[in-house]
PyMOL Python script that loads the backbone (N, CA, C, O; Angstrom):
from pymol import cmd

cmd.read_pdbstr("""\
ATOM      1  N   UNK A   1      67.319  27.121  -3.622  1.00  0.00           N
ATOM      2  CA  UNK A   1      66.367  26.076  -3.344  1.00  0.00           C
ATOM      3  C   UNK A   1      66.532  25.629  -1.890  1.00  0.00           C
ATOM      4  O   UNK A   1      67.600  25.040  -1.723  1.00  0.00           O
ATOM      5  N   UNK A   2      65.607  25.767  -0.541  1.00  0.00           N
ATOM      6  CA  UNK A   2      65.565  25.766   0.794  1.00  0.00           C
ATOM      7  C   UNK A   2      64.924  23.990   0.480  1.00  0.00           C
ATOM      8  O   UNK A   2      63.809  23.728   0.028  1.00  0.00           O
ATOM      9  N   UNK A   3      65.525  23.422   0.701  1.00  0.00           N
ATOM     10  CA  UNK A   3      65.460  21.613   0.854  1.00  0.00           C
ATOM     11  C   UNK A   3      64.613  21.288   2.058  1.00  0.00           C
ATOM     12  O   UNK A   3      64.924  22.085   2.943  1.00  0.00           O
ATOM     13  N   UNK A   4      63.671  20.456   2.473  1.00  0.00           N
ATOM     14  CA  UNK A   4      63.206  20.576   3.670  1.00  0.00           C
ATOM     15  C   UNK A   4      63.403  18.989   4.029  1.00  0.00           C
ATOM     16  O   UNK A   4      63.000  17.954   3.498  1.00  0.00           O
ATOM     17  N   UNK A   5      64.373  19.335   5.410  1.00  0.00           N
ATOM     18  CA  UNK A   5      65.334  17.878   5.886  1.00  0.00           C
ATOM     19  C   UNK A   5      64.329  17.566   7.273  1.00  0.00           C
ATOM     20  O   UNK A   5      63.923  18.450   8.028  1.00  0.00           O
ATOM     21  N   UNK A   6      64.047  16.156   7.407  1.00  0.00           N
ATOM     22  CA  UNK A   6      63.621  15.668   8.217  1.00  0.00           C
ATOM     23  C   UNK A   6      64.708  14.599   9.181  1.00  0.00           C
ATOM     24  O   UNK A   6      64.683  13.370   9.118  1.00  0.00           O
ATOM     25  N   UNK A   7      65.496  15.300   9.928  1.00  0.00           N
ATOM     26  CA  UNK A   7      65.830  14.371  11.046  1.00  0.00           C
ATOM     27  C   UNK A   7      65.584  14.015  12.494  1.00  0.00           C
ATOM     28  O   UNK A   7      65.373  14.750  13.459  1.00  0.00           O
ATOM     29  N   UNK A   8      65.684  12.383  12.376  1.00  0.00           N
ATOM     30  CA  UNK A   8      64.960  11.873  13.225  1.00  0.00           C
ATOM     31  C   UNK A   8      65.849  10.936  14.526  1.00  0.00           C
ATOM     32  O   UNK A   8      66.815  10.234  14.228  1.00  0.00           O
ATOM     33  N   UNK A   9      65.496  11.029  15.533  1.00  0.00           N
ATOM     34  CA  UNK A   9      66.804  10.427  17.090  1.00  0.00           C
ATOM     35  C   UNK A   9      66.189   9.156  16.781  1.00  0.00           C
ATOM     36  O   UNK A   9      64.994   8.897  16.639  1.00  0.00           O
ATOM     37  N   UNK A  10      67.461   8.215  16.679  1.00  0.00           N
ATOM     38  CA  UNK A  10      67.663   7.201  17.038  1.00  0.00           C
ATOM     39  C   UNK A  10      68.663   6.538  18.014  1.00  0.00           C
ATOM     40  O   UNK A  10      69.145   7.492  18.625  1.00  0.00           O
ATOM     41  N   UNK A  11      69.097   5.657  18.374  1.00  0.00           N
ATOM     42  CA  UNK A  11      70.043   4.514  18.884  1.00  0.00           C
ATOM     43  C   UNK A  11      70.606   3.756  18.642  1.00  0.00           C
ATOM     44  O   UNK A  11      70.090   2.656  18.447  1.00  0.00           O
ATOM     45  N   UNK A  12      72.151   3.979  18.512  1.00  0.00           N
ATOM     46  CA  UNK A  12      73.219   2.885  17.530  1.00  0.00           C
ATOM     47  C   UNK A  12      72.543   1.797  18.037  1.00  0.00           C
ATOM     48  O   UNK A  12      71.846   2.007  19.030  1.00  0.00           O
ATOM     49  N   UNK A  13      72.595   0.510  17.514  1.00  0.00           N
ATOM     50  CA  UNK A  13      72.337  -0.718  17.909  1.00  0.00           C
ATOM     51  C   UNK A  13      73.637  -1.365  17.606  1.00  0.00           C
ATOM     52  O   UNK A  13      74.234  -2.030  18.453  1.00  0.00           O
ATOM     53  N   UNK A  14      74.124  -1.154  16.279  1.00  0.00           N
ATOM     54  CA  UNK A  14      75.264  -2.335  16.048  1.00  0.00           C
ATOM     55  C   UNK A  14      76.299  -1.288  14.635  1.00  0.00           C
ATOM     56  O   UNK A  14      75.918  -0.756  13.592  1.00  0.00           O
ATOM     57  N   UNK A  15      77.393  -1.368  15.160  1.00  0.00           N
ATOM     58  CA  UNK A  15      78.624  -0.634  14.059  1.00  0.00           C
ATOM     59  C   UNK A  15      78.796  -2.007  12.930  1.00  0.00           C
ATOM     60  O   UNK A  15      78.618  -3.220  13.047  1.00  0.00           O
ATOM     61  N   UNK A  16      79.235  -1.107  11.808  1.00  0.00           N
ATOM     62  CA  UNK A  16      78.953  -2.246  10.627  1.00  0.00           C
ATOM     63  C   UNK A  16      80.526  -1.475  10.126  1.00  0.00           C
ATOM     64  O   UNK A  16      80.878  -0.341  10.450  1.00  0.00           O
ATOM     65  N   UNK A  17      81.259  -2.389   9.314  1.00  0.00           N
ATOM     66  CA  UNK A  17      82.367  -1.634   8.618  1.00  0.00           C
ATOM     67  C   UNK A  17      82.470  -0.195   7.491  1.00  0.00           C
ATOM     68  O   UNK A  17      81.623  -0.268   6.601  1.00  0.00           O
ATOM     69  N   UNK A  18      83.068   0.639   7.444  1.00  0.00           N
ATOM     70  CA  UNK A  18      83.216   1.671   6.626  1.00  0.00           C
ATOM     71  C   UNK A  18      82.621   2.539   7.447  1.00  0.00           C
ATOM     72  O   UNK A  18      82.487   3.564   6.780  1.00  0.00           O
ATOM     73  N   UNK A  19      82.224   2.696   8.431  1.00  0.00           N
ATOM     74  CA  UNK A  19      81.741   4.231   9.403  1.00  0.00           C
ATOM     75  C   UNK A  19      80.142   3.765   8.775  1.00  0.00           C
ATOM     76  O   UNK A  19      79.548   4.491   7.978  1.00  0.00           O
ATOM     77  N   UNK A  20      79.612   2.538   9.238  1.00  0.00           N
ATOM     78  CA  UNK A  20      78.039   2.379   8.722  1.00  0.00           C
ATOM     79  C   UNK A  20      77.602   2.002   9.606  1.00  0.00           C
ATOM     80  O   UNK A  20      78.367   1.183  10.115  1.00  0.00           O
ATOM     81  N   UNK A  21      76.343   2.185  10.389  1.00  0.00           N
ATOM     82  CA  UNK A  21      75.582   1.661  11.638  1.00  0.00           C
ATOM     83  C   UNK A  21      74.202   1.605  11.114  1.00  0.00           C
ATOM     84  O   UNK A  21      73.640   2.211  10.201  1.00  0.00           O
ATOM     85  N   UNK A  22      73.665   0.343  12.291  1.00  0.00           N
ATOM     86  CA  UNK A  22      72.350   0.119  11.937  1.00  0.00           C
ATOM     87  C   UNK A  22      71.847   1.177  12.911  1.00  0.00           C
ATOM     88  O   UNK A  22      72.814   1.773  13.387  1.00  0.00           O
ATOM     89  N   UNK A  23      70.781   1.589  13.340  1.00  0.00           N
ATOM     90  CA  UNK A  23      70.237   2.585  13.702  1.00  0.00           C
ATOM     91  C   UNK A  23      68.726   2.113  14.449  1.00  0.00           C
ATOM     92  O   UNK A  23      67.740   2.160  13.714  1.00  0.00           O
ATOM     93  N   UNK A  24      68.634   1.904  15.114  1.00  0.00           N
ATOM     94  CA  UNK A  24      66.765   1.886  15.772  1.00  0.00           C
ATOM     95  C   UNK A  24      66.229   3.305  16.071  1.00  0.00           C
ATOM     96  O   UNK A  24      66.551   4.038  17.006  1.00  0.00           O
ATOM     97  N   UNK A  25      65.468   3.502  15.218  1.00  0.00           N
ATOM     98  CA  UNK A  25      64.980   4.861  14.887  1.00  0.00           C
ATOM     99  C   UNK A  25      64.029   4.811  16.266  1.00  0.00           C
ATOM    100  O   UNK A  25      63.796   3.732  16.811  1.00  0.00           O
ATOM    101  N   UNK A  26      63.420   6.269  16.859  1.00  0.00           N
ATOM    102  CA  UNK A  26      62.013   5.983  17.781  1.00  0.00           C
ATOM    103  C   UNK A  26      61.237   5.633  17.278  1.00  0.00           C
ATOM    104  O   UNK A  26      60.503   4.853  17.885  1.00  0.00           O
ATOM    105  N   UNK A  27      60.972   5.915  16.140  1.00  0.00           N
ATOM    106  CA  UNK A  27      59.491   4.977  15.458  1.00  0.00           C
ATOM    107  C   UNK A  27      59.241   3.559  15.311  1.00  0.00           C
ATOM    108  O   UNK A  27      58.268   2.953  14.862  1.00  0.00           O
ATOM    109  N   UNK A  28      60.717   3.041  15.955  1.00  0.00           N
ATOM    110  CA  UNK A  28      60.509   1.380  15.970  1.00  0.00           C
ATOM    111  C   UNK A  28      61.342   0.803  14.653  1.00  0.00           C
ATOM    112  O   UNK A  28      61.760  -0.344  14.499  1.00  0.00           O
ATOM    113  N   UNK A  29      61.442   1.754  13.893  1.00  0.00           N
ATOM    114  CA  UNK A  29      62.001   0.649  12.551  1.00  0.00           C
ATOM    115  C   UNK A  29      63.333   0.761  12.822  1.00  0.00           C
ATOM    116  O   UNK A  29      63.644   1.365  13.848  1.00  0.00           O
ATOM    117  N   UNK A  30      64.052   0.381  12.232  1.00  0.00           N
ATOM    118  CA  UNK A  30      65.779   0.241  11.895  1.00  0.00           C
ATOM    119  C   UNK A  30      66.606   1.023  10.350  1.00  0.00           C
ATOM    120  O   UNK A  30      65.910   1.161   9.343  1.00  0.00           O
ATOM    121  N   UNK A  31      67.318   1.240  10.343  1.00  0.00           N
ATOM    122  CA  UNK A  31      67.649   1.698   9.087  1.00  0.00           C
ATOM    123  C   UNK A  31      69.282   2.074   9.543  1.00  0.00           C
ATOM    124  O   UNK A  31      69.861   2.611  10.487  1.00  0.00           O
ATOM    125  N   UNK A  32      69.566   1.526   8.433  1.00  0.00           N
ATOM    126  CA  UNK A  32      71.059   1.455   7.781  1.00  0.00           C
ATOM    127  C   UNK A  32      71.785   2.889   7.442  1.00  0.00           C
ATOM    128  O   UNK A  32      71.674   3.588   6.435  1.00  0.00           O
ATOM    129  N   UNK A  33      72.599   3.095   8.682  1.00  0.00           N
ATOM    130  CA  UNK A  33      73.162   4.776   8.302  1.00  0.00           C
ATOM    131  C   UNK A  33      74.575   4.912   8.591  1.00  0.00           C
ATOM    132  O   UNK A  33      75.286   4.282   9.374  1.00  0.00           O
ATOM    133  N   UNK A  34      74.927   6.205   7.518  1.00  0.00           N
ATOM    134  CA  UNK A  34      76.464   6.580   7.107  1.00  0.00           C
ATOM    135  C   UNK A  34      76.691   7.185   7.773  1.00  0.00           C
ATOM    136  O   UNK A  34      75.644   7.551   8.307  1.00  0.00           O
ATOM    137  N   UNK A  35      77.865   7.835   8.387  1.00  0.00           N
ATOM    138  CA  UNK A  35      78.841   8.781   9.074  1.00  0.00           C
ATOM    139  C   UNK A  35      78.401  10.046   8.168  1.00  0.00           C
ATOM    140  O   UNK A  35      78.149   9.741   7.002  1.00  0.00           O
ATOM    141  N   UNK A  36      78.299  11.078   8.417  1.00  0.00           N
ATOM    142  CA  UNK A  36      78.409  12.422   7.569  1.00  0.00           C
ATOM    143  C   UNK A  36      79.732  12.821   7.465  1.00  0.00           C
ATOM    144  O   UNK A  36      80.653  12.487   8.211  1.00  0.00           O
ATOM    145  N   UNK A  37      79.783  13.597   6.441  1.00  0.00           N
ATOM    146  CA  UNK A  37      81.408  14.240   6.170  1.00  0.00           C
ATOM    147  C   UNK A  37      82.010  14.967   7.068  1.00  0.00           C
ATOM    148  O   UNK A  37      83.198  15.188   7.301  1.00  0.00           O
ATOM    149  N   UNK A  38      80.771  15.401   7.667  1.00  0.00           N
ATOM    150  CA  UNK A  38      81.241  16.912   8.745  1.00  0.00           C
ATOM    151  C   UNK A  38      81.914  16.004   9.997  1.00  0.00           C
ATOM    152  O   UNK A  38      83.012  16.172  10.529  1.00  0.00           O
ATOM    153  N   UNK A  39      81.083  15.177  10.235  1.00  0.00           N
ATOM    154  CA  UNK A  39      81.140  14.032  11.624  1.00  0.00           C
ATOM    155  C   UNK A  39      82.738  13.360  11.217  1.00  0.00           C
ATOM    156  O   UNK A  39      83.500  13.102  12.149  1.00  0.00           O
ATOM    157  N   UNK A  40      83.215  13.077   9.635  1.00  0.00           N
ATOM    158  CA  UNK A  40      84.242  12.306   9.690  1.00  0.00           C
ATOM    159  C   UNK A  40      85.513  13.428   9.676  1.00  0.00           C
ATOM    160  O   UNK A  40      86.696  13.121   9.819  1.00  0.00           O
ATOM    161  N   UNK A  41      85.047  14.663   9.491  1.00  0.00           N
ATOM    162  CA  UNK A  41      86.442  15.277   8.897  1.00  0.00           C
ATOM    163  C   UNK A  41      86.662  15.510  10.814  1.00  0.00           C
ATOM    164  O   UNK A  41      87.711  15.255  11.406  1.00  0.00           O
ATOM    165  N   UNK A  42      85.711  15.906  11.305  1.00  0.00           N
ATOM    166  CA  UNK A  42      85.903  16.304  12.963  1.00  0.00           C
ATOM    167  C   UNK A  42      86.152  15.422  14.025  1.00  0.00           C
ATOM    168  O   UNK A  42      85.913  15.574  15.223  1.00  0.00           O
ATOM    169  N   UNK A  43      86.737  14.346  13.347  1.00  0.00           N
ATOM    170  CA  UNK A  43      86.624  12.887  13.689  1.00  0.00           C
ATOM    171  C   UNK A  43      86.241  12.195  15.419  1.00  0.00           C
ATOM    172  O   UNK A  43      86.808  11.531  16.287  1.00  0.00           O
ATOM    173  N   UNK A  44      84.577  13.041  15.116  1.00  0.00           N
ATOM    174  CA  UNK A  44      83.568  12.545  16.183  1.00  0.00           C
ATOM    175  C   UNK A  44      83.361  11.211  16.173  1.00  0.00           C
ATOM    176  O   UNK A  44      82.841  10.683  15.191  1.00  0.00           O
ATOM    177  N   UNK A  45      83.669  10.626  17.061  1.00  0.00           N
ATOM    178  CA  UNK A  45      83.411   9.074  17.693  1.00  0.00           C
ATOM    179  C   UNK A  45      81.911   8.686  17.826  1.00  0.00           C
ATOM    180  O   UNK A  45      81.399   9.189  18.825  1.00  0.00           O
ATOM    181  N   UNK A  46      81.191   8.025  17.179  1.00  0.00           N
ATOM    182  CA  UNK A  46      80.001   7.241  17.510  1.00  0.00           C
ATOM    183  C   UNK A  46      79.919   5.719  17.648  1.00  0.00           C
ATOM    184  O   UNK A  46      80.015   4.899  16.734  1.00  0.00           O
ATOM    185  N   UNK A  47      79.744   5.510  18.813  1.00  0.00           N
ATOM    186  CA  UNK A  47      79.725   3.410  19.559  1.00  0.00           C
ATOM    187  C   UNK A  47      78.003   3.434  19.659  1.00  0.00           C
ATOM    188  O   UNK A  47      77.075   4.222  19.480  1.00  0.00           O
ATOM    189  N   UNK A  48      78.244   2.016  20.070  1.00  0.00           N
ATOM    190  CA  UNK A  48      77.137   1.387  20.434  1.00  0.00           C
ATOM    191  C   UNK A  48      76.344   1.961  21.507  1.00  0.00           C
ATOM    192  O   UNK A  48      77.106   2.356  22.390  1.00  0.00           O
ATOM    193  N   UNK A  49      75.131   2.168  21.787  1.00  0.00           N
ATOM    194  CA  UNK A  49      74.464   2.900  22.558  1.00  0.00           C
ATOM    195  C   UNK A  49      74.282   4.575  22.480  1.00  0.00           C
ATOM    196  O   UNK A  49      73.371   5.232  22.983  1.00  0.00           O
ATOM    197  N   UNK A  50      75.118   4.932  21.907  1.00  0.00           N
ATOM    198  CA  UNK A  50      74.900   6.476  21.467  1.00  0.00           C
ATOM    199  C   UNK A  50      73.279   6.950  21.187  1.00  0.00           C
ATOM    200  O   UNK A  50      72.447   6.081  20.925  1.00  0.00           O
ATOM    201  N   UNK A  51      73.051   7.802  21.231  1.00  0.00           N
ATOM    202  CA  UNK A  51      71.667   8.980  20.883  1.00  0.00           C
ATOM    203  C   UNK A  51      72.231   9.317  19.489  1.00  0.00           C
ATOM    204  O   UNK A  51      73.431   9.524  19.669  1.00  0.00           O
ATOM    205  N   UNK A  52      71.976   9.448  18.374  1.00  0.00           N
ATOM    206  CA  UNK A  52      72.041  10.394  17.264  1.00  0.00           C
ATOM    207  C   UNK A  52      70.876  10.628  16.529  1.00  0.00           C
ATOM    208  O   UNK A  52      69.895   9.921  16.759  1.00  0.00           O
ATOM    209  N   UNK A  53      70.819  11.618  15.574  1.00  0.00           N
ATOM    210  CA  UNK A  53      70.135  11.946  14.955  1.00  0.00           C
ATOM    211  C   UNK A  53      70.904  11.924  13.110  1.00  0.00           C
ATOM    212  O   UNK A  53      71.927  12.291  12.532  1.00  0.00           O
ATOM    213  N   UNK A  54      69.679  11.279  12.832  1.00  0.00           N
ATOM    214  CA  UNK A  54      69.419  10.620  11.415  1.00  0.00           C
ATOM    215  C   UNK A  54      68.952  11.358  10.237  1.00  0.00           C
ATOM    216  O   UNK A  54      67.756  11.583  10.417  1.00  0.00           O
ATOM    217  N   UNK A  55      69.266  11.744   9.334  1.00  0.00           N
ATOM    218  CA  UNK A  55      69.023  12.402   8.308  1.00  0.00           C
ATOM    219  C   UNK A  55      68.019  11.152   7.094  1.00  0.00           C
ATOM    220  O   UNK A  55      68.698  10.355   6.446  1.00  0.00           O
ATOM    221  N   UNK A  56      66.858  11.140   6.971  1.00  0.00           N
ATOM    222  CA  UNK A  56      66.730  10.367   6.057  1.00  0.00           C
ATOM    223  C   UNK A  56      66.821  10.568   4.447  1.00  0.00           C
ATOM    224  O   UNK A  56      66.557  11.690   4.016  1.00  0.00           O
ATOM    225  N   UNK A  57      67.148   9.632   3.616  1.00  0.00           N
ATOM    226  CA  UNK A  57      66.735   9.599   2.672  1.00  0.00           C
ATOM    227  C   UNK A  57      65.684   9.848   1.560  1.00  0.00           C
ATOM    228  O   UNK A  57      65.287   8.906   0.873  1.00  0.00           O
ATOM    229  N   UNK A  58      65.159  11.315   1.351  1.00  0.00           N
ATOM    230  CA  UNK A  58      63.926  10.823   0.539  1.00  0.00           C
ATOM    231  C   UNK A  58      63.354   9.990   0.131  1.00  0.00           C
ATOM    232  O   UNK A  58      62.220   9.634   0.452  1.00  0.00           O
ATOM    233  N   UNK A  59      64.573   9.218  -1.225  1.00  0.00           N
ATOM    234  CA  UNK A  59      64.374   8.550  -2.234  1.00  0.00           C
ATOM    235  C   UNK A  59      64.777   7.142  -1.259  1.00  0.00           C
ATOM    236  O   UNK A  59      65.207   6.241  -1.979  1.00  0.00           O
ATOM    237  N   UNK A  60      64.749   6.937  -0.440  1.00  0.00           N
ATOM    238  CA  UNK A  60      64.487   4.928   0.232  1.00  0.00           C
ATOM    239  C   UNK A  60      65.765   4.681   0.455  1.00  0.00           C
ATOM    240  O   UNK A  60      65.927   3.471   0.612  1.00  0.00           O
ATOM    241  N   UNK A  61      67.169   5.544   0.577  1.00  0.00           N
ATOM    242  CA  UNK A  61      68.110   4.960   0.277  1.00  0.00           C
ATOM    243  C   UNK A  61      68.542   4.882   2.231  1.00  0.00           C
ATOM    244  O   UNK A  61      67.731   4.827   3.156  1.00  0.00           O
ATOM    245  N   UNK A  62      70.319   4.910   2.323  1.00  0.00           N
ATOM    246  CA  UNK A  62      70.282   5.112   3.738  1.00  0.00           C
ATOM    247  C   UNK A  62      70.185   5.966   3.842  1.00  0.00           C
ATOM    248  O   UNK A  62      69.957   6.782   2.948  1.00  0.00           O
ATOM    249  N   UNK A  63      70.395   6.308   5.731  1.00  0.00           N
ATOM    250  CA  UNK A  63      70.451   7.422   6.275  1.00  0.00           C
ATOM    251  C   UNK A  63      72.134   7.915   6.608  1.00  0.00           C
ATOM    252  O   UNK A  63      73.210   7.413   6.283  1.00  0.00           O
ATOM    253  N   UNK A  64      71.753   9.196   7.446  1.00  0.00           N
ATOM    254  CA  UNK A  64      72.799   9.749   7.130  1.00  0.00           C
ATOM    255  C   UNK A  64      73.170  10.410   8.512  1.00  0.00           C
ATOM    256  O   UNK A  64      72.667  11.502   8.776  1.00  0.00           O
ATOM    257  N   UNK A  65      74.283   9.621   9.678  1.00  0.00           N
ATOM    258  CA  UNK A  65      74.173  10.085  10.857  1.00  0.00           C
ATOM    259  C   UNK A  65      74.522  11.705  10.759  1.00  0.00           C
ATOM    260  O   UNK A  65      75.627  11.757  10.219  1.00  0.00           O
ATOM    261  N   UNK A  66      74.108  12.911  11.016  1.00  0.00           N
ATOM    262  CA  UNK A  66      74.344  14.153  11.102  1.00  0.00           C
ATOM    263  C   UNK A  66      74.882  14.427  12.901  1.00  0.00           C
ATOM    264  O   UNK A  66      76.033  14.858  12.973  1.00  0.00           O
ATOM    265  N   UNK A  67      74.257  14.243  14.099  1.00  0.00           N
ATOM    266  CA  UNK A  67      75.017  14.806  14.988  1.00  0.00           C
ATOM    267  C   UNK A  67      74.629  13.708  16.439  1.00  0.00           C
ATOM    268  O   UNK A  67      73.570  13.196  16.804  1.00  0.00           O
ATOM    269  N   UNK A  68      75.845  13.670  16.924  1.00  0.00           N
ATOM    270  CA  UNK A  68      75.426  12.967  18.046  1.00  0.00           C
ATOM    271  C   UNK A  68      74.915  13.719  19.237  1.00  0.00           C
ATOM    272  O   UNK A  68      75.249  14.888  19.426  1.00  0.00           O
ATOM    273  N   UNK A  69      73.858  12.869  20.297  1.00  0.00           N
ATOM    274  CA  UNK A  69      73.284  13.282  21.054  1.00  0.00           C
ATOM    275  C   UNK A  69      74.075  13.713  22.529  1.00  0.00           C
ATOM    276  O   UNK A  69      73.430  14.206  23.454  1.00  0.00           O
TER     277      UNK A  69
END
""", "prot")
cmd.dss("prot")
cmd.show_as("cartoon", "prot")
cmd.util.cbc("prot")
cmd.orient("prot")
């Protein structure tokens, strides 16, 4: 089953506890996103002001930082 993933660049705005950041997507909205596993086992650093790209949620839930810019 080929899944079809839509990720989208945003801009840390603000680090939240547990590896969670709010996110200002380019489309203007905001959304609440996790560290990925790959990002934590390789223990890639993401701060405030960073470029990343966002994995969304289908189903409304968070996102899911996949790789920094």
């Amino acid at each position: 089953m080929a899944e079809e993933h839509e990720d989208i660049t945003g801009t840390v705005i603000e680090a939240l506890p547990n590896t969670m950041f709010k996110v200002e997507l380019d489309t203007g909205s905001t959304q609440i996103a996790y560290l990925s596993g790959k990002m934590r086992i390789h223990r890639i650093k993401v701060l405030v002001g960073d470029r990343v790209s966002v994995r969304i949620d289908p189903y409304g839930g968070k996102g899911r930082v996949v790789k920094r810019l």
